[in-house]
SEVEXDREN-759346 format. One record per residue: y, x, z of N, C-alpha, C in turn; residue number from 1. Coordinates in Angstrom, 3 decimals. Layout:
<rs>
       ny       nx       nz      cay      cax      caz       cy       cx       cz rose
        Y        X        Z        Y        X        Z        Y        X        Z  NUM
...
</rs>
This chain:
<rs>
       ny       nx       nz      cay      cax      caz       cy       cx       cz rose
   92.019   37.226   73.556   91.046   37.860   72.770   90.891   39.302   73.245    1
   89.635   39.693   73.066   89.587   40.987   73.711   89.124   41.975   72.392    2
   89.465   43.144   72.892   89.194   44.268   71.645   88.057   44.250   71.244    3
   87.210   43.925   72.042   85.958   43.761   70.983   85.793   42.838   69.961    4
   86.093   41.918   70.453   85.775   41.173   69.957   86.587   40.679   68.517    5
   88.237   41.308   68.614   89.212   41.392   67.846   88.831   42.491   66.650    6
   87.819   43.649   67.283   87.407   44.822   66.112   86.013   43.995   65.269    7
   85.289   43.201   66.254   84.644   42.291   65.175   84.729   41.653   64.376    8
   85.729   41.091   64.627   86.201   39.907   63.834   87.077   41.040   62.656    9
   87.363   42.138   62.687   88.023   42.676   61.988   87.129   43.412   61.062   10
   86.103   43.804   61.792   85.003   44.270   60.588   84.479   43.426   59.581   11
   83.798   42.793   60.430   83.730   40.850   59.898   83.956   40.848   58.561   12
   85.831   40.654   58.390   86.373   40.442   57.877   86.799   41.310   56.744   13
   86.661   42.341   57.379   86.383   44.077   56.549   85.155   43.839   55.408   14
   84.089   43.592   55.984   82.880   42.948   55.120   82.846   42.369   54.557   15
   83.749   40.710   55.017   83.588   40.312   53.519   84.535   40.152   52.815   16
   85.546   41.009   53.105   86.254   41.781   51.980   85.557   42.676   50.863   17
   84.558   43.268   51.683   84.146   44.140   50.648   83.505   43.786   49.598   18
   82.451   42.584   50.140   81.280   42.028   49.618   82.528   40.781   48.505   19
   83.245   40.677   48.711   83.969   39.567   47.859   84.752   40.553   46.967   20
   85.055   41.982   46.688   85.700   42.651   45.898   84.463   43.091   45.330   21
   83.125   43.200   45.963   82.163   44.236   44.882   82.226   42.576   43.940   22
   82.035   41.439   44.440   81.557   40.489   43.948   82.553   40.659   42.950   23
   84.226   40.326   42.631   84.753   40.669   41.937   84.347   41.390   41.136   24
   84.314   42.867   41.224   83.611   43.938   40.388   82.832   43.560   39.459   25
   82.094   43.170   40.061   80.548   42.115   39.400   80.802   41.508   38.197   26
   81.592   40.648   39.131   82.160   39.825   38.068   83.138   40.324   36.210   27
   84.132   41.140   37.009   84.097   41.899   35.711   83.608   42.681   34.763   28
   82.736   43.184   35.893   81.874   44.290   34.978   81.011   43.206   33.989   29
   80.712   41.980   34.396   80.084   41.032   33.398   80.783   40.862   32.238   30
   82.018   40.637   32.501   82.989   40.410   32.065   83.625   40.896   30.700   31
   83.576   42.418   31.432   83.299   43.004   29.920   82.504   43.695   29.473   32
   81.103   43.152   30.207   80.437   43.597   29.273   80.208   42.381   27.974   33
   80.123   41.157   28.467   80.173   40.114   27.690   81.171   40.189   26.512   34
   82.299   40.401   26.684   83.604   41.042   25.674   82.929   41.773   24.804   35
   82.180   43.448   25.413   81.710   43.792   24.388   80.265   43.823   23.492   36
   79.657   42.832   23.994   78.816   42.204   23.207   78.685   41.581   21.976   37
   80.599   40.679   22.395   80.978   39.551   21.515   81.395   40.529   20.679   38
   82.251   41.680   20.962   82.280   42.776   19.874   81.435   43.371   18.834   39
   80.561   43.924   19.463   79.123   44.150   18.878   78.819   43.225   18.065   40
   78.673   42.249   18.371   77.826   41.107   17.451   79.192   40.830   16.156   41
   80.438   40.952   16.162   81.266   40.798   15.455   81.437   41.887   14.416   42
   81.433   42.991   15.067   81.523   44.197   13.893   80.051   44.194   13.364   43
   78.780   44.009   13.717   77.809   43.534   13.231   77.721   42.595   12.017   44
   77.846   41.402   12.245   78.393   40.821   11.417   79.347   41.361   10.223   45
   80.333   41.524   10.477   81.260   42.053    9.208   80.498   43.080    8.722   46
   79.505   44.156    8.886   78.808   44.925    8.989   77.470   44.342    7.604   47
   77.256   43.468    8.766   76.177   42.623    7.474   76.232   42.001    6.121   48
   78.077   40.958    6.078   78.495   40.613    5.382   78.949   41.548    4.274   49
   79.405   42.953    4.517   79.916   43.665    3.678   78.628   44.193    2.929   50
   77.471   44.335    3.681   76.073   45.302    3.196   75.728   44.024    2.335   51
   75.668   42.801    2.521   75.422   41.701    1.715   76.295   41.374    0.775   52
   77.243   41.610    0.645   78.302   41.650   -0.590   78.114   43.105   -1.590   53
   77.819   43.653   -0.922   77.812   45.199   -1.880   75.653   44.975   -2.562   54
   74.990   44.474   -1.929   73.706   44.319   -2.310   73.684   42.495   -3.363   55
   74.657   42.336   -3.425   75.049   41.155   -4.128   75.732   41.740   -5.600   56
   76.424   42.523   -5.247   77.089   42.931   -6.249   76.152   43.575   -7.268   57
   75.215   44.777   -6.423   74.124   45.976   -6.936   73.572   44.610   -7.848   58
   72.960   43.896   -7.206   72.116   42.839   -7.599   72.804   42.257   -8.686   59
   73.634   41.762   -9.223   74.675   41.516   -9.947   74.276   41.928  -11.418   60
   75.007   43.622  -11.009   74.789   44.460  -12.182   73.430   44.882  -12.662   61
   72.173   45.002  -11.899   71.238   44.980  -12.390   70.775   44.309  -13.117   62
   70.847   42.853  -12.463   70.453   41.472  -13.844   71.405   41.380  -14.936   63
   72.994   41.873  -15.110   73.249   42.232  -16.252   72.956   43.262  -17.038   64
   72.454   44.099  -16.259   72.027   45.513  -17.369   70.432   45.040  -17.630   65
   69.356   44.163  -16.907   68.409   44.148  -17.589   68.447   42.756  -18.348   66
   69.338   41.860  -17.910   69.591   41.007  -19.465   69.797   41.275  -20.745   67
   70.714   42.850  -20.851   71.345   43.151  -21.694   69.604   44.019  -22.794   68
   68.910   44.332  -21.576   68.324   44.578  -22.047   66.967   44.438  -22.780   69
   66.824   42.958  -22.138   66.103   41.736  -22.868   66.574   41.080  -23.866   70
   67.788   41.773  -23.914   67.860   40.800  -25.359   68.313   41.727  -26.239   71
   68.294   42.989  -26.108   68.429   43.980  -26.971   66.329   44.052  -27.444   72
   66.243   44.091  -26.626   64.684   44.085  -27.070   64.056   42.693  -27.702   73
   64.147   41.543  -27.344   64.616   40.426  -28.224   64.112   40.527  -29.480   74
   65.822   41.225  -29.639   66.207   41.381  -31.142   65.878   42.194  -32.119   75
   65.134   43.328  -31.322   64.643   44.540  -32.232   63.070   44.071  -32.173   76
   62.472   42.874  -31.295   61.104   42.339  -31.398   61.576   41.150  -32.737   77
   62.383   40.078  -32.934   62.657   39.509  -33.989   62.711   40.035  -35.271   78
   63.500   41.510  -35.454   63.146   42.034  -36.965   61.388   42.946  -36.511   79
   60.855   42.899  -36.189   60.014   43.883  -36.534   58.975   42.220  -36.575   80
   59.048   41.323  -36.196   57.961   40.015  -36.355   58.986   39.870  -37.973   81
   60.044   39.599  -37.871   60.519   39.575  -39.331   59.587   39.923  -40.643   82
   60.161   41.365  -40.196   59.570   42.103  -41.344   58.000   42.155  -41.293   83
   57.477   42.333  -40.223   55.867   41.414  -40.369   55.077   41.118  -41.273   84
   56.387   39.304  -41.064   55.900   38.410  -41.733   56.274   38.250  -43.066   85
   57.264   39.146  -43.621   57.733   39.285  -44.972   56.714   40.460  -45.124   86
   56.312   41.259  -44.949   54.681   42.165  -45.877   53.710   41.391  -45.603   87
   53.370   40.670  -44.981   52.223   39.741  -44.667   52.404   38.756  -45.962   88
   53.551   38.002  -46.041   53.459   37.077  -47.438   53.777   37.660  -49.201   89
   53.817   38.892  -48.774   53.842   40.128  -49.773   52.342   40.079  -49.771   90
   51.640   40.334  -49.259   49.938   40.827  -49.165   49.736   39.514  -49.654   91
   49.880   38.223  -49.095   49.006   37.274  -49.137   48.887   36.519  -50.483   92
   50.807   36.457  -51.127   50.899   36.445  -52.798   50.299   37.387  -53.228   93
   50.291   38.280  -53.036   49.189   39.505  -54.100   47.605   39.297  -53.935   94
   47.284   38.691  -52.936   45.913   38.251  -52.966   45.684   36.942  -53.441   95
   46.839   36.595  -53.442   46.429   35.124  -54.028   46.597   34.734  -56.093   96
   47.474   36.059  -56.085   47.306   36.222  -57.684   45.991   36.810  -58.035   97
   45.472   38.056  -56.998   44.493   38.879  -57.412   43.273   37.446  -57.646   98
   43.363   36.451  -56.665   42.322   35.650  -56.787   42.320   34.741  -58.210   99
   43.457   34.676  -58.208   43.516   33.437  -59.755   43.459   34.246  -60.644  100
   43.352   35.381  -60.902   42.910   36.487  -61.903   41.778   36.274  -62.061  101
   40.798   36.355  -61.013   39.442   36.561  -60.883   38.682   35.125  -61.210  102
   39.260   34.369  -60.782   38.905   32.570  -60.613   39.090   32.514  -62.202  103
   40.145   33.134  -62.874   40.313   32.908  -64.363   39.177   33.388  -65.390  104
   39.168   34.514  -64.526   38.245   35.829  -65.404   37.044   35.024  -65.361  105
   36.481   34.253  -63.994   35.153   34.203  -63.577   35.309   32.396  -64.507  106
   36.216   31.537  -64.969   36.264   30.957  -65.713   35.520   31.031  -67.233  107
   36.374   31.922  -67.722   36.392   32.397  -68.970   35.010   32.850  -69.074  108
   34.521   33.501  -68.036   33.118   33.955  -68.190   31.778   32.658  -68.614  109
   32.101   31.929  -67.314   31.320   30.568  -67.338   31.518   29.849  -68.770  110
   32.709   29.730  -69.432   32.649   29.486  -70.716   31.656   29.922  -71.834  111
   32.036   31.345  -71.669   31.177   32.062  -72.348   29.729   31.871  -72.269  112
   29.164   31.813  -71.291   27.991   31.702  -70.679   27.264   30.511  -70.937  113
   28.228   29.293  -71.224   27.711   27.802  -71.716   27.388   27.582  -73.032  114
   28.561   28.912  -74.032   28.452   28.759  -75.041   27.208   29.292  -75.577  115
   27.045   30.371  -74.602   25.656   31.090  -74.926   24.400   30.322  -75.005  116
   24.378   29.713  -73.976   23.248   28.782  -73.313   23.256   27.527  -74.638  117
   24.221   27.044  -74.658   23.993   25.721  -75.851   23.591   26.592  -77.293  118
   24.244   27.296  -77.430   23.208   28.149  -78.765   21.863   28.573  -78.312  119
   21.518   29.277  -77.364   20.013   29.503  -77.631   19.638   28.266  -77.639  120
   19.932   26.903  -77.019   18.927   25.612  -77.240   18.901   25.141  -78.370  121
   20.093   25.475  -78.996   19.804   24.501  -80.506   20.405   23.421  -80.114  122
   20.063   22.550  -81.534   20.690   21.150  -81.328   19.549   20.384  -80.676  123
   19.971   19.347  -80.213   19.106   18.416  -79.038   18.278   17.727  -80.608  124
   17.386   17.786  -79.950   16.250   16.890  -81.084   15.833   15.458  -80.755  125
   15.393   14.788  -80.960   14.636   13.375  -80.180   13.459   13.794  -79.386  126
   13.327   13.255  -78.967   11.969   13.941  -78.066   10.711   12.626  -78.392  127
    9.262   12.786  -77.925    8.551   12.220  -78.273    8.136   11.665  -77.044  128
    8.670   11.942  -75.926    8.348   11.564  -74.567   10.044   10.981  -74.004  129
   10.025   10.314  -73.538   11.395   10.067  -73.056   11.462    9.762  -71.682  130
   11.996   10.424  -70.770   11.821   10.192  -69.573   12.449    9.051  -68.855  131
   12.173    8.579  -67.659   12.784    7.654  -67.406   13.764    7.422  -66.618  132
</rs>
C-alpha cells in the first residue's frame, strides 16, 4: 500500500467517522428533544388537570351559593304569594258579605215595591172580557 493511498483510505475513514458521529449527534439531539416534549406535554397536562380541578371546584361553590340562593328567594317568594293570597280572601269575604247585604237590601226593597204595586191595583175584580 502506498501513502497515498493509505492517507485516503484514512481520510475516507476520517469522514465517515465524522458523518456517523454528527449522525449520532442527530440522533440525540432528537432524542432529547423528543424527551422534552414528552415533558412538556406532561407538565402540561398536570397543568391542565390542576386548572380543571380548581375551575371544578370554583364551579362547585358557585352552584352552591346560587342554590342557596334560590331557595332563599323561594321562600321569601312563598310568604309574600302567602300573604297575597290571605288579603286577597280577606277582600273577597268582605265583598262577598258587602254583596249579600246589598242582594238583601235590594230584596227587601222588591218586597216593598210588590206590596206597593198590589195596593195601588186593588183587589182583582172579574173582568167582562176574558182573555184567552
Amino acid at each position: 500500500m502506498s501513502a497515498e493511498m493509505l492517507t485516503t483510505l484514512l481520510t475516507g475513514l476520517g469522514i465517515l467517522l465524522s458523518f456517523a458521529g454528527a449522525f449520532a449527534w442527530l440522533i440525540l439531539r432528537m432524542d432529547s428533544f423528543r424527551t422534552e416534549l414528552k415533558d412538556d406535554i406532561r407538565s402540561l397536562r398536570t397543568e391542565f388537570k390542576d386548572d380543571l380541578g380548581s375551575l371544578r371546584t370554583e364551579l362547585k361553590d358557585d352552584l352552591g351559593s346560587l342554590r342557596s340562593e334560590v331557595k332563599s328567594d323561594i321562600r321569601s317568594l312563598r310568604t309574600e304569594v302567602k300573604s297575597d293570597i290571605r288579603s286577597l280572601r280577606t277582600e273577597v269575604k268582605s265583598d262577598i258579605g258587602c254583596l249579600r247585604t246589598d242582594l238583601s237590601t235590594t230584596n227587601r226593597d222588591l218586597r216593598e215595591i210588590r206590596v206597593s204595586v198590589a195596593r195601588l191595583e186593588g183587589q182583582i175584580r172579574p173582568g167582562l172580557i176574558r182573555p184567552n
